[in-house]
C-alpha atoms as a printed R data frame, in Angstrom:
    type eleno elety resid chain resno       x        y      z
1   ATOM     1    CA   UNK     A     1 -48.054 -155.108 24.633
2   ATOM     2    CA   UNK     A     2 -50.405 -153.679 22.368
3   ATOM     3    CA   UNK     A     3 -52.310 -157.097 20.694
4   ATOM     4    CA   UNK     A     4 -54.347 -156.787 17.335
5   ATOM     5    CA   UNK     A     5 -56.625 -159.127 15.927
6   ATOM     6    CA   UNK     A     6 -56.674 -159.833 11.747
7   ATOM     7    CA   UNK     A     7 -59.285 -160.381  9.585
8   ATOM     8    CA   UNK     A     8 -57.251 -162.673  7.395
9   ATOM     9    CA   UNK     A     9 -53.748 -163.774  5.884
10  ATOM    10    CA   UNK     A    10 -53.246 -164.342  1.570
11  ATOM    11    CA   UNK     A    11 -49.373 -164.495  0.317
12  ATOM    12    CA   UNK     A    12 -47.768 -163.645  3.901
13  ATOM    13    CA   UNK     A    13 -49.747 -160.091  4.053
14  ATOM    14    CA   UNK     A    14 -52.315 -159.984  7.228
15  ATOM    15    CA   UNK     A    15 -55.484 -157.511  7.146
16  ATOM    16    CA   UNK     A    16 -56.519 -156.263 10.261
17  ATOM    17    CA   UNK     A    17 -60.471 -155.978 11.042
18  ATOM    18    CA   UNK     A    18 -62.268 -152.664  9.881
19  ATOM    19    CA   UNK     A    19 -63.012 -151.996 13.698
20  ATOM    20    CA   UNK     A    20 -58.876 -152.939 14.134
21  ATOM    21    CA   UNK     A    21 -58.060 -150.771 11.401
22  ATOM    22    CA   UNK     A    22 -59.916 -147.762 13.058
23  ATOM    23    CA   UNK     A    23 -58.252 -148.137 16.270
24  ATOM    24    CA   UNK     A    24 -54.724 -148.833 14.439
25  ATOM    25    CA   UNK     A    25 -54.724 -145.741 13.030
26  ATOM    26    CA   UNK     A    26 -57.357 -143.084 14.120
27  ATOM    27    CA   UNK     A    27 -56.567 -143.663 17.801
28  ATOM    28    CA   UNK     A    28 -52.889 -145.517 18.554
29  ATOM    29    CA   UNK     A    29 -51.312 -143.397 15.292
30  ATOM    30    CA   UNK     A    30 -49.941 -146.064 13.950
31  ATOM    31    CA   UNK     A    31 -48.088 -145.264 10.365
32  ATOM    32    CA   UNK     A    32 -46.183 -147.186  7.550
33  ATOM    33    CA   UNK     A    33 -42.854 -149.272  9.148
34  ATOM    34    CA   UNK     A    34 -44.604 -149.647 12.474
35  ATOM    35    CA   UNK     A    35 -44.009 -153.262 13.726
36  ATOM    36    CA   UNK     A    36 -46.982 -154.480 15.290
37  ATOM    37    CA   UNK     A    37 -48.159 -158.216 17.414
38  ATOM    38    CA   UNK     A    38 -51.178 -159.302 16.614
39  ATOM    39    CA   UNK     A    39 -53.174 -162.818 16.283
40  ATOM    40    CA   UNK     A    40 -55.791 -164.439 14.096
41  ATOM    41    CA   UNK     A    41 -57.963 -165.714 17.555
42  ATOM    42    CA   UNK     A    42 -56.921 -169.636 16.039
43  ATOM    43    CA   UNK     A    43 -53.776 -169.879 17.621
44  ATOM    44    CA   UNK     A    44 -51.675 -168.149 15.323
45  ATOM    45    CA   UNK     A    45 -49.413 -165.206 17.481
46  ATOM    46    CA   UNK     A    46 -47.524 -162.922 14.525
47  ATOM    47    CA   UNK     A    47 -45.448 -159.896 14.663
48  ATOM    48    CA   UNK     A    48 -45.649 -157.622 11.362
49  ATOM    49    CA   UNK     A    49 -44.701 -154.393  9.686
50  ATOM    50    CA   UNK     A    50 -47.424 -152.091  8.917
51  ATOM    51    CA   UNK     A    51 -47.373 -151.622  4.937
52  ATOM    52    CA   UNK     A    52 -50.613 -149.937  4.475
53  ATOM    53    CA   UNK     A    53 -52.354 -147.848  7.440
54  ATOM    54    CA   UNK     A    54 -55.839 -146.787  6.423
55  ATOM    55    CA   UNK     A    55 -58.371 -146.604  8.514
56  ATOM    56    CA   UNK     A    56 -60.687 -149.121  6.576
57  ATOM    57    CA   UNK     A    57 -58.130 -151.090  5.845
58  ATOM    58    CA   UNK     A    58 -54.870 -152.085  7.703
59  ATOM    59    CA   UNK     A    59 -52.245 -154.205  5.887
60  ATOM    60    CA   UNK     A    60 -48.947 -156.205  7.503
61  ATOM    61    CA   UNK     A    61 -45.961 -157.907  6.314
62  ATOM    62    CA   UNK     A    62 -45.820 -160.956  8.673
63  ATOM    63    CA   UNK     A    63 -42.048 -160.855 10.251
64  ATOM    64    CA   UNK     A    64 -42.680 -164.164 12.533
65  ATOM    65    CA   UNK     A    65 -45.474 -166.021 13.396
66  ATOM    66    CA   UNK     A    66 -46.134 -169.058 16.402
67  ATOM    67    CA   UNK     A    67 -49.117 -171.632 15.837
68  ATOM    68    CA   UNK     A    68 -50.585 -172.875 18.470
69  ATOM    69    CA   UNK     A    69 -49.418 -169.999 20.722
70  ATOM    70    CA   UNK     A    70 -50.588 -170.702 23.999
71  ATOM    71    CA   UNK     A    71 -52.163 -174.321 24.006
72  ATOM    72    CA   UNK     A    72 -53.629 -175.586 26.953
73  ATOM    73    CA   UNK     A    73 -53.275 -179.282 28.197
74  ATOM    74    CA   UNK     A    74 -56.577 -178.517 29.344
75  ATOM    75    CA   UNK     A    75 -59.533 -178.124 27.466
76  ATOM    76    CA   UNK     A    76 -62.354 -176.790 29.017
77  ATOM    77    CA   UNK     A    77 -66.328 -176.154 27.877
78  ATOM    78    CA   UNK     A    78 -68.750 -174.233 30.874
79  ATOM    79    CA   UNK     A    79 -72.572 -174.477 30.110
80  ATOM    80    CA   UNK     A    80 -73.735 -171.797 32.440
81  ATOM    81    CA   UNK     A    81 -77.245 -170.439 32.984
82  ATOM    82    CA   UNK     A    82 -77.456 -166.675 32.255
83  ATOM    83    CA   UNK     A    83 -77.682 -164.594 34.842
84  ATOM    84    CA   UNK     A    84 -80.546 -161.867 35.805
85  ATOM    85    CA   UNK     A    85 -77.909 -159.388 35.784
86  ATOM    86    CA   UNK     A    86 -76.266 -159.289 32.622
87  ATOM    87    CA   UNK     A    87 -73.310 -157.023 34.103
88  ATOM    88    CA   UNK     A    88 -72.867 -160.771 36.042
89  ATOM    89    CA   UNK     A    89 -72.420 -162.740 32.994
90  ATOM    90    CA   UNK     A    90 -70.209 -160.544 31.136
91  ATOM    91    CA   UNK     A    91 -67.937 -160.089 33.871
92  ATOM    92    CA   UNK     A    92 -67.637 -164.032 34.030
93  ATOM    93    CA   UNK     A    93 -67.206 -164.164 30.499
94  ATOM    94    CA   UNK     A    94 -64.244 -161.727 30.721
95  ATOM    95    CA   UNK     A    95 -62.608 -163.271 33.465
96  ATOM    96    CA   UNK     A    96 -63.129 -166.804 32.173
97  ATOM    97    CA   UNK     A    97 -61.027 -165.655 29.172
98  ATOM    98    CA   UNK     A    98 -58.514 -164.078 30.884
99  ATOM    99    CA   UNK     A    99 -58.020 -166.942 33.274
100 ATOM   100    CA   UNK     A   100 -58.551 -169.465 30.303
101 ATOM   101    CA   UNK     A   101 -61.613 -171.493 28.650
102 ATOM   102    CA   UNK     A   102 -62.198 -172.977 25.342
103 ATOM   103    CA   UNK     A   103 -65.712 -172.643 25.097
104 ATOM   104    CA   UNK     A   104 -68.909 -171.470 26.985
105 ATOM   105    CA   UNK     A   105 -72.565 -172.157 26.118
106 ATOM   106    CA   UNK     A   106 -75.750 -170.534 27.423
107 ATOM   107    CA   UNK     A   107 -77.874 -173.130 28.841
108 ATOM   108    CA   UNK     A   108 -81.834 -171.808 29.804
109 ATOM   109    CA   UNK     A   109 -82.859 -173.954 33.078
110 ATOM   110    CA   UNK     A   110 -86.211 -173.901 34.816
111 ATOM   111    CA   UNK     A   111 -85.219 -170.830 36.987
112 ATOM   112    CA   UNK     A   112 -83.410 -169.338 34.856
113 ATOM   113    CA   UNK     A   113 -84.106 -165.381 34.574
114 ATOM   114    CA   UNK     A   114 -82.705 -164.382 31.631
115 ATOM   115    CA   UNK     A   115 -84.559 -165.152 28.014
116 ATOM   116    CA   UNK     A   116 -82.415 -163.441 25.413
117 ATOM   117    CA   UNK     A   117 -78.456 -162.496 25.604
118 ATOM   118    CA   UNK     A   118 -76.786 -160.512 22.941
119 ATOM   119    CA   UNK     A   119 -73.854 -163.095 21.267
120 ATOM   120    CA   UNK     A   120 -72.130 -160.074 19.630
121 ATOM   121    CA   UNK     A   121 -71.728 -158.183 23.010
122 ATOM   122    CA   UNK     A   122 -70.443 -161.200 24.232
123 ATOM   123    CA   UNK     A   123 -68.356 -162.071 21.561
124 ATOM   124    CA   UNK     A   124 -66.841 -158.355 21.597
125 ATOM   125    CA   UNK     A   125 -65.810 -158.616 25.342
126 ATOM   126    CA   UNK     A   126 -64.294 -162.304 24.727
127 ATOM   127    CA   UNK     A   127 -61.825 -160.479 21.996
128 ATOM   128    CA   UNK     A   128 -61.245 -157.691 24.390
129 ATOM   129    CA   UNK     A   129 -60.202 -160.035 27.448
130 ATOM   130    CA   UNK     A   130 -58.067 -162.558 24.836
131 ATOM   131    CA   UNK     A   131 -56.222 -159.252 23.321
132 ATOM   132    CA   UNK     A   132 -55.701 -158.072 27.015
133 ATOM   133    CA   UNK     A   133 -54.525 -161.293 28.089
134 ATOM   134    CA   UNK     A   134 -52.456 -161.587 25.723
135 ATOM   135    CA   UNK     A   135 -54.492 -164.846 23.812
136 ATOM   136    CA   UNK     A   136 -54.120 -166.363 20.891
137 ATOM   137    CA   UNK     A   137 -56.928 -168.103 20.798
138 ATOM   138    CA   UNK     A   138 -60.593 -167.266 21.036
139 ATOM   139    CA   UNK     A   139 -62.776 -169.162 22.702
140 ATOM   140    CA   UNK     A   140 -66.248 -170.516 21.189
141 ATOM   141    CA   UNK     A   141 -69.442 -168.837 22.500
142 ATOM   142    CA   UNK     A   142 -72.514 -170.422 22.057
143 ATOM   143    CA   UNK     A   143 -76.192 -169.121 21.440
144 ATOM   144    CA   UNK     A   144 -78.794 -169.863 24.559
145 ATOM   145    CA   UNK     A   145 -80.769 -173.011 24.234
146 ATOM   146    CA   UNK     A   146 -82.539 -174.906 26.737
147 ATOM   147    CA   UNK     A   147 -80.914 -177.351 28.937
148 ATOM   148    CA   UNK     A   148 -82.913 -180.317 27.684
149 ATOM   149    CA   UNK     A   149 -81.631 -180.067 24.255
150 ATOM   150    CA   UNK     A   150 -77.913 -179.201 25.375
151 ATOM   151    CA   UNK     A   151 -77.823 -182.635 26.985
152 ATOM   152    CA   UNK     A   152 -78.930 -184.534 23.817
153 ATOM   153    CA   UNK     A   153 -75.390 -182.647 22.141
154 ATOM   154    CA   UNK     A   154 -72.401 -185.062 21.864
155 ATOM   155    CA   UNK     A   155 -69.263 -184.488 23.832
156 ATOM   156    CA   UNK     A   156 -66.154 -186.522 24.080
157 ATOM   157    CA   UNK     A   157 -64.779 -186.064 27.454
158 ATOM   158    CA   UNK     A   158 -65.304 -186.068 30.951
159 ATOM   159    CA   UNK     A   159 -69.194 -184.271 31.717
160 ATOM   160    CA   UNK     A   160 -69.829 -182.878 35.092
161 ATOM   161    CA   UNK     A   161 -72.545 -181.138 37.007
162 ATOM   162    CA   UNK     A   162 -72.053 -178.930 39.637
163 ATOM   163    CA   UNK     A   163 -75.314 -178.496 42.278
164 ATOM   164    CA   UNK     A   164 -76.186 -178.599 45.836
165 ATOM   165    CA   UNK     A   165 -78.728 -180.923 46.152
166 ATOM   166    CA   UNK     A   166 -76.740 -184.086 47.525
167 ATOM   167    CA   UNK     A   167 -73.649 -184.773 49.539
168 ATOM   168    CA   UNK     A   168 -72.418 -187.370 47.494
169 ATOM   169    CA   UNK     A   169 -70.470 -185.106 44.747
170 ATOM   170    CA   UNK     A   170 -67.160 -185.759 43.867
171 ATOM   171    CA   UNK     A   171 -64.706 -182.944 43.987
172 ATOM   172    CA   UNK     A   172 -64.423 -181.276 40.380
173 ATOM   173    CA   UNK     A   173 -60.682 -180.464 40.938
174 ATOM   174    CA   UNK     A   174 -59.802 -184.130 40.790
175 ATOM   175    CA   UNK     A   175 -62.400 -185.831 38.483
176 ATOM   176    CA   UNK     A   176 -60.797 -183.112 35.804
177 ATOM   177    CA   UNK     A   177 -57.450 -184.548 36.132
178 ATOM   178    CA   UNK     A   178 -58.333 -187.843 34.965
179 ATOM   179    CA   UNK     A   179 -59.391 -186.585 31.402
180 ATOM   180    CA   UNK     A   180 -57.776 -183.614 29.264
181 ATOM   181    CA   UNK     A   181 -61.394 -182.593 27.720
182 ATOM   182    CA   UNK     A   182 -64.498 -181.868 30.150
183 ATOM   183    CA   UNK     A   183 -67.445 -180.026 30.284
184 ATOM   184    CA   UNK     A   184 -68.737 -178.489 33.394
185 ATOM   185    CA   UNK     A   185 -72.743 -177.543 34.332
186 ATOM   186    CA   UNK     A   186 -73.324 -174.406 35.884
187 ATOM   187    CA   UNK     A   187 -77.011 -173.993 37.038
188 ATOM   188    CA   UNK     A   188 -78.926 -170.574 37.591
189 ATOM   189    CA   UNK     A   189 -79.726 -168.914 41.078
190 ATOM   190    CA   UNK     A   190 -81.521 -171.022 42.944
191 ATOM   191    CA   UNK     A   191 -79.682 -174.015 41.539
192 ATOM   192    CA   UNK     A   192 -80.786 -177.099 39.210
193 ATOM   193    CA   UNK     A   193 -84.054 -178.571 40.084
194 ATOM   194    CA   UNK     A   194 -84.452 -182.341 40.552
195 ATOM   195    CA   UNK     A   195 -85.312 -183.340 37.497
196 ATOM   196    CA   UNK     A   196 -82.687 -181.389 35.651
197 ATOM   197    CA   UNK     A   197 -80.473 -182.948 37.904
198 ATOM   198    CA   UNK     A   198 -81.477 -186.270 37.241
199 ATOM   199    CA   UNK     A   199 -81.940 -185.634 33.684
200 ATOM   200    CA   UNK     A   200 -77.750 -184.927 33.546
201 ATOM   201    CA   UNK     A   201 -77.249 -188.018 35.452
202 ATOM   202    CA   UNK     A   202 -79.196 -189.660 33.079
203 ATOM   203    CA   UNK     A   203 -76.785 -187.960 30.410
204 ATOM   204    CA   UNK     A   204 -74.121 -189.524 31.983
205 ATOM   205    CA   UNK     A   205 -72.943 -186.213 33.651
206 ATOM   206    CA   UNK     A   206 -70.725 -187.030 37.000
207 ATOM   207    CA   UNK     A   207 -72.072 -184.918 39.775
208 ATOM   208    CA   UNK     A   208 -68.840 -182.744 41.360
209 ATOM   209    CA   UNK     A   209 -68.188 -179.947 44.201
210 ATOM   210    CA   UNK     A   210 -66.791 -176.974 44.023
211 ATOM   211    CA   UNK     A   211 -65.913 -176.088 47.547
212 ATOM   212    CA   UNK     A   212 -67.494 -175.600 50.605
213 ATOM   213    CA   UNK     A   213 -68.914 -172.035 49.789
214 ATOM   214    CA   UNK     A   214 -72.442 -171.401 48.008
215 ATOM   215    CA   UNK     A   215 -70.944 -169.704 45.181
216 ATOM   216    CA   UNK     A   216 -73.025 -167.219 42.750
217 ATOM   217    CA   UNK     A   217 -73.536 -168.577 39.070
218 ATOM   218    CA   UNK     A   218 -70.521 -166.208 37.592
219 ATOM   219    CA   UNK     A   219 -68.248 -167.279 40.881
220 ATOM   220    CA   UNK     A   220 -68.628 -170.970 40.244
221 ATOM   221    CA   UNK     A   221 -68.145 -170.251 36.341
222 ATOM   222    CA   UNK     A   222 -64.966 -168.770 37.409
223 ATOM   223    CA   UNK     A   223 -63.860 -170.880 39.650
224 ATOM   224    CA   UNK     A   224 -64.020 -174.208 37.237
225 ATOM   225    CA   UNK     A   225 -62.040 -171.988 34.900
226 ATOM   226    CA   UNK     A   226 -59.614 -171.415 37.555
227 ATOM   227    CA   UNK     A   227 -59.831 -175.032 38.832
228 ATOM   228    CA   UNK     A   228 -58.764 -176.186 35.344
229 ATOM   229    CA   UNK     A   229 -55.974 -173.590 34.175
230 ATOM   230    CA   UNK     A   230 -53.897 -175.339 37.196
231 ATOM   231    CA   UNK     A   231 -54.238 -178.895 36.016
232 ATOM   232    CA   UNK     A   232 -51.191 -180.624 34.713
């Protein structure tokens, strides 16, 4: 299935993107009458007929539309430290759509290696996984700040920290399960240090597992998303 993404809706007509538009018709050869799926990355899933085909500008008929296509029961936020290798991080933030998230934020940590990260590169693979994936939905990606001012942010739901520096963690799998809403920390290579460990507990962050295996950054980023998209 061949998913588009649209700009906006007025009166039942959708416009696709500019950058949509292109690819509509410059590359797929889509023309007048073609029926087309395509979503508006808030939930809304639509099928339409193509009524104007122009390369700037793309115009549908909606035929039938779904809201809230695709809602988890699971809502799930990953703060995870960018990693040296920015191949790393966008492959995590292409899986972690695919595989489902609602939102990920870039936290810097002490040994963290990574100072500046593109957004729109980001934000241009997240539509790119949700349109392969077949998603409605786009998740939220968030600009880097540093971790000491992402733990003064409010968040209604369960908070957990994932590190290696104790053996008294709780396992992440079933501290999720108890709330619908959580937010996971993801430290850098080289883990949290102790004082940005204690500073989460002192945010009222739960401290959690995520196996027995040292996992890379991107692998435990994936792995909460994966952890979550089962949860009932």
């Amino acid at each position: 299935m061949q998913l588009f993404f649209i700009a906006h809706i007025t009166d039942n007509i959708a416009y696709l993107t500019e950058e949509e538009a292109t690819h509509c018709v410059r590359v797929l050869r889509h023309k007048v009458g073609d029926e087309l799926t395509f979503m508006d990355g808030k939930g809304g899933f639509y099928t339409g007929k193509l009524i104007q085909a122009d390369p700037k500008k793309c115009a549908l008929s909606i035929l039938t539309s779904k809201q809230a296509y695709g809602l988890r029961s699971q809502h799930l936020h990953v703060a995870i430290a960018p990693t040296k290798n920015m191949d790393r991080l966008e492959w995590f933030v292409e899986k972690a759509v695919e595989i489902g998230v609602e939102e990920i934020s870039l936290i810097a940590t002490n040994r963290t290696e990574r100072s500046v990260v593109k957004i729109e590169r980001l934000e241009k693979i997240i539509l790119a996984a949700a349109k392969q994936s077949v998603k409605a939905y786009l998740p939220v990606i968030n600009p880097l700040v540093k971790l000491k001012d992402f733990l003064k942010q409010d968040f209604d739901g369960g908070k957990f920290i994932a590190h290696l520096a104790d053996d008294h963690r709780k396992s992440f799998q079933e501290e999720i399960a108890k709330a619908d809403k959580n937010l996971i920390l993801i430290g850098p290579e080289g883990d949290f240090t102790l004082p940005e460990i204690e500073s989460a507990f002192a945010s009222h962050f739960v401290p959690v597992t995520l196996g027995a295996s040292r996992l890379r950054t991107e692998t435990a980023g994936m792995y909460a998303c994966a952890v979550a998209s089962v949860v009932k």
